[in-house]
C-alpha positions in Angstrom: 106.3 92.9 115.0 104.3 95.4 117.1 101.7 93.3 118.7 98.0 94.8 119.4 98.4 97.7 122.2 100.7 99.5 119.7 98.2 99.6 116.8 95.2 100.6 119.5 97.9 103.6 120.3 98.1 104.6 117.2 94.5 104.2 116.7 94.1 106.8 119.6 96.7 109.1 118.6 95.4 109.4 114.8 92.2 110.3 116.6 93.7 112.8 119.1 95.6 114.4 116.5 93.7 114.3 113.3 90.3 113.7 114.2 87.7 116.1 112.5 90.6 117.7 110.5 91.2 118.0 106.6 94.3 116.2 106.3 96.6 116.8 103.3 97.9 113.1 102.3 101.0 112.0 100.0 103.3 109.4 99.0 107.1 110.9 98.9 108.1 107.4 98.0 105.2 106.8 95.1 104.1 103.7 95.8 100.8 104.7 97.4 100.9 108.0 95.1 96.8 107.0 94.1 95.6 106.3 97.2 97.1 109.1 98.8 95.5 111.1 96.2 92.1 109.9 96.5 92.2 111.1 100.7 94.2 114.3 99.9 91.5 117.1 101.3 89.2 114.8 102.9 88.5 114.8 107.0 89.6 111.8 109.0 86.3 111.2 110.1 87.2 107.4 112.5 90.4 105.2 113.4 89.5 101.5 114.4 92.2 99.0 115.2 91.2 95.1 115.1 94.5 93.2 115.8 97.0 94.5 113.8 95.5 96.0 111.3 94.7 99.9 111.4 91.9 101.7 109.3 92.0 105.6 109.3 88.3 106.4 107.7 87.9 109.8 105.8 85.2 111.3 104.4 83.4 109.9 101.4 83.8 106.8 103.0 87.4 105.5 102.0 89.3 104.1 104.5 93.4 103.5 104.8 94.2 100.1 105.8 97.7 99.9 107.6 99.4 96.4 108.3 103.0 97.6 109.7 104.3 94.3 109.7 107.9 93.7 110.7 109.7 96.6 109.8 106.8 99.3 109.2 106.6 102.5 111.8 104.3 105.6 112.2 106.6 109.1 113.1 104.7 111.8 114.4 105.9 115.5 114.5 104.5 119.0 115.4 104.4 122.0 112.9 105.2 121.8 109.2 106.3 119.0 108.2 109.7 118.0 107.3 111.1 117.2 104.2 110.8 113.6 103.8 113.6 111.1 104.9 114.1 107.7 103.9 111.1 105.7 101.7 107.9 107.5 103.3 105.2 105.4 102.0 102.3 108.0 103.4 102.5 111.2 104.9 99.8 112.8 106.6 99.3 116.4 107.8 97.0 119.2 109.1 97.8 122.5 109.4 96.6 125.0 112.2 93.6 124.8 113.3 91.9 126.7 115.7 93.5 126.0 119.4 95.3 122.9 117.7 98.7 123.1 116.6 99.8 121.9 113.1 100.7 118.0 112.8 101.9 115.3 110.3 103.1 111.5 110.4 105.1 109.3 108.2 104.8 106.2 107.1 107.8 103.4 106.4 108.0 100.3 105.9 104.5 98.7 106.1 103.9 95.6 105.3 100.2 96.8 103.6 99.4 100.5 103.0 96.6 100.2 101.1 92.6 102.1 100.3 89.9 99.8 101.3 86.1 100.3 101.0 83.2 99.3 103.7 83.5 95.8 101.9 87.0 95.5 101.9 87.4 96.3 105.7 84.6 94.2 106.6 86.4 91.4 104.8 89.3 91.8 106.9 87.0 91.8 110.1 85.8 88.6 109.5 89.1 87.0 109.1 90.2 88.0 112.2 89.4 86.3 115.8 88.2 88.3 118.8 90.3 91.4 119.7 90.7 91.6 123.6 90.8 95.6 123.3 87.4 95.9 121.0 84.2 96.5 123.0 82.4 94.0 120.0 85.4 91.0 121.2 83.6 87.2 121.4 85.3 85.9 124.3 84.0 82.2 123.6 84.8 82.3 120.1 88.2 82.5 121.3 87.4 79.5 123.9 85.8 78.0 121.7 88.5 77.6 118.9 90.9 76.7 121.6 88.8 73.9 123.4 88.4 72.2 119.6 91.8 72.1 118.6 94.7 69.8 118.7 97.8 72.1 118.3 99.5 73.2 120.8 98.3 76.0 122.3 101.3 78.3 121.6 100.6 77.8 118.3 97.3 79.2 118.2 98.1 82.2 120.6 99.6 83.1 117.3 97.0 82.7 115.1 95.3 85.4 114.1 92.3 83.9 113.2 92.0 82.2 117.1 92.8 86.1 118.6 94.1 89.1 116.8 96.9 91.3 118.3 98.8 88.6 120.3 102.2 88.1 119.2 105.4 86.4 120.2 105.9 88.3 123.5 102.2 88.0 124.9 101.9 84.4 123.7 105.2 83.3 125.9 104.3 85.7 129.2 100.9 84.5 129.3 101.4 81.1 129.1 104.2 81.3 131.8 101.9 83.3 134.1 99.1 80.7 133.7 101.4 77.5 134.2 100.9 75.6 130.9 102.9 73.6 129.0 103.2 75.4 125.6 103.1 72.1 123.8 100.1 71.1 125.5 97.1 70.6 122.6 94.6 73.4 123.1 91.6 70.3 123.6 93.5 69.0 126.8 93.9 72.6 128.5 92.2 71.7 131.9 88.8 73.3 132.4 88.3 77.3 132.5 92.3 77.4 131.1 91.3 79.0 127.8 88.8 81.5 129.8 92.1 82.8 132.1 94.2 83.1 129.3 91.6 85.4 127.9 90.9 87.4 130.7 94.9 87.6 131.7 95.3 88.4 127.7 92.8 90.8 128.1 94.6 92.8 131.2 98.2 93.2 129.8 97.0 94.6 126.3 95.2 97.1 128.1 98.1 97.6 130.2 100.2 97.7 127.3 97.8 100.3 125.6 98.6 102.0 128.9 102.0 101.7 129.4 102.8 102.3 125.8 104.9 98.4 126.2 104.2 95.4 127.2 105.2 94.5 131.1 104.1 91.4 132.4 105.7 90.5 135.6 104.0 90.9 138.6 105.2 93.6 141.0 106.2 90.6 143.6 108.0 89.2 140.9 110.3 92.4 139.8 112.0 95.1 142.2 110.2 98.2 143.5 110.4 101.2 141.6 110.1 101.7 137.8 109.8 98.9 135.4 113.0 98.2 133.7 113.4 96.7 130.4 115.1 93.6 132.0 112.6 93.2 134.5 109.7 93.3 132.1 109.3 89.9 131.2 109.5 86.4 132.9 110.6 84.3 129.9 110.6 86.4 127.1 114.4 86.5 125.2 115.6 85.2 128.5 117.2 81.9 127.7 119.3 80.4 129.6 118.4 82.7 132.6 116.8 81.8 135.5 113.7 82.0 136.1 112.3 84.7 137.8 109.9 82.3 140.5 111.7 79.2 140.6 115.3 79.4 138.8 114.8 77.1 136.8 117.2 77.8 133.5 114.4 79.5 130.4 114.3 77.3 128.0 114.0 78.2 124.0 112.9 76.2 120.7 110.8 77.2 117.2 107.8 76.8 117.1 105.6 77.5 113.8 109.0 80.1 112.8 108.9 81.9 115.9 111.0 81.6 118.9 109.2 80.0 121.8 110.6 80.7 125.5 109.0 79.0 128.4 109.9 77.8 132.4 110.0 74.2 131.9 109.6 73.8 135.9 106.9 76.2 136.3 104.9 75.2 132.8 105.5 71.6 133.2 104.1 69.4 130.7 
């Protein structure tokens, strides 16, 4: 599932792109046929990302809520559009205008393509924990949330509700690169634990944004030169390797459905 950095991209992108433009929207696949039809003409006025969730906001104030979920994915193209392949849920497009070329993107495979009002967004907002990439983010109700639990904290890394946009791949790396036991209950994290995992958090979903992926081992830790995909992570999918500080074999298990890789050595209990 794309984690946060991807949906602040696309947030970015949808603004680069679209921004101030009437946009032409449809549903090739019909299952968003009425929505489409109530943005079709309008201007994409904002994009906001919280998580990952993604509004597009158009004039008229009516918004486009986008979940992608597992499977879904945004293609971007230049020009006219193509004719549609596959189950496009939403296509959006603009034609020419002024020094800006024509553009369109399709949508697949969301889990939620939906129209939302002020209400309905602000609904979703309130859900959600603190976003790492939003200037409006609550670090200590993050902390906070942490401090006062019992699960482990691997399992809230995933929550939501605790901090939007971190997913499987952030919740393993960043535990690894603070040294704690992902079992460990988030109440018996030792003191200012919760504060570096936000602030480490923090720094590789803007590198992410960055990047366009997520890398998370240190440049001591990985050879010189450009990032490769196998040197991008310390424990993530690596089980059974060693690991990348002490060798120490990475060791996997479920935890709350997901898979769960950590150093047993380095993130002792």
């Amino acid at each position: 599932m794309p984690e946060g950095h991807t949906l602040h991209r696309l947030a970015r992108r949808f603004a680069a792109d679209l921004g101030g433009r009437v946009v032409r929207a449809g549903s090739p696949q019909g299952r968003f046929a009425d929505g489409a039809a109530l943005v079709d003409g309008r201007t994409l006025e904002r994009t906001e990302a919280h998580g990952k969730h993604l509004w597009l906001g158009f004039s008229g104030g009516r918004w486009v809520h986008v979940h992608l979920g597992l499977y879904g994915t945004w293609t971007f193209g230049d020009g006219e559009p193509e004719p549609p392949r596959g189950q496009v849920r939403l296509r959006l497009a603009a034609g020419p205008d002024g020094d800006r070329d024509g553009v369109w993107a399709d949508l697949r495979g969301a889990t939620a393509c939906e129209l939302h009002t002020d209400a309905d967004k602000d609904a979703v907002h309130a859900r959600l924990g603190p976003d790492p990439l939003r200037r409006d983010a609550d670090p200590a109700a993050f902390t906070d949330r942490v401090r006062r639990s019992r699960a482990p904290v691997a399992g809230l890394l995933m929550k939501q509700e605790v901090i939007a946009g971190v997913g499987n791949v952030y919740r393993a790396e960043a535990l690894f690169r603070a040294g704690l036991d992902p079992y460990r209950p988030g109440r018996g994290l030792p003191a200012g634990s919760a504060e570096e995992l936000w602030t480490d958090l923090s720094a590789l979903l803007r590198d992410g944004v960055r990047r366009g992926r997520i890398v998370t081992t240190r440049p001591a830790d990985r050879p010189r030169g450009t990032v490769r995909r196998e040197d991008a992570h310390y424990v993530y999918r690596r089980t059974g390797q060693g690991c990348r500080v002490c060798g120490t074999p990475v060791a996997a298990a479920v935890l709350a459905t997901r898979n769960l890789y950590w150093c047993p050595a380095c993130q002792a209990a």
